[in-house]
N, C-alpha and C positions, 0 to 999 in steps of 0.2 A: 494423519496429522504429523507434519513436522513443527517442532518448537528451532528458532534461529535467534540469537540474540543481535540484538540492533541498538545504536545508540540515538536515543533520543533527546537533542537540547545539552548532549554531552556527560547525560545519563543512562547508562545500560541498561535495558531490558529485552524481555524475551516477547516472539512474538507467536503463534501458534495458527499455522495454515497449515491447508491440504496442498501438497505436493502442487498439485494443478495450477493452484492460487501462486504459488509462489513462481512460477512459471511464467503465467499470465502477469503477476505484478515486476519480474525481469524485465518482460517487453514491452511493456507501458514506459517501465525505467528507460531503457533503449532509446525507443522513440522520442523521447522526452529528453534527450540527450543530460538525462540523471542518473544517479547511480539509486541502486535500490535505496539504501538508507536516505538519502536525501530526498527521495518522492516518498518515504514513508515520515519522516520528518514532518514535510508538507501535507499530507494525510493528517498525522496528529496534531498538525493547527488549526483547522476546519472543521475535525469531529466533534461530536457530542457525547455517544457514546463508546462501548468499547471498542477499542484498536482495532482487534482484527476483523469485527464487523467493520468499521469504516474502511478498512481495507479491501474488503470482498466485494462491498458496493463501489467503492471506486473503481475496484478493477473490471467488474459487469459492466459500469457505464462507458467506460475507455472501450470494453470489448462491443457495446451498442453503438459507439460510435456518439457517444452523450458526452465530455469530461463535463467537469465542474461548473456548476451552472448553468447548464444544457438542457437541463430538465428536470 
């Protein structure tokens, strides 16, 4: 588990993935021609729950080839 802090809405917080996760959620950023904080920004407008679950499943679905509303 790494903890990174991120701002969110121009509030700091931390955020708590597995190395991997944070890897995988880089090259989504990439792709997406985002920076990480600002795809996770957009992550925490569409979640319900917590952060870094919405994060993990975003990043399975980007990696299934699903994004947002895909399924």
């Amino acid at each position: 588990m790494k903890k990174r802090s991120v701002l969110i809405a121009g509030h700091p917080t931390s955020v708590s993935l597995e190395e991997e996760f944070w890897d995988a959620l880089k090259s989504v950023a990439l792709a997406r021609g985002l920076s990480v904080n600002a795809l996770i920004e957009e992550i925490d407008q569409t979640r319900t729950g917590n952060l870094s679950s919405a994060i993990r499943v975003h990043v399975l679905k980007a990696v299934q080839g699903r994004g947002p509303g895909e399924g």
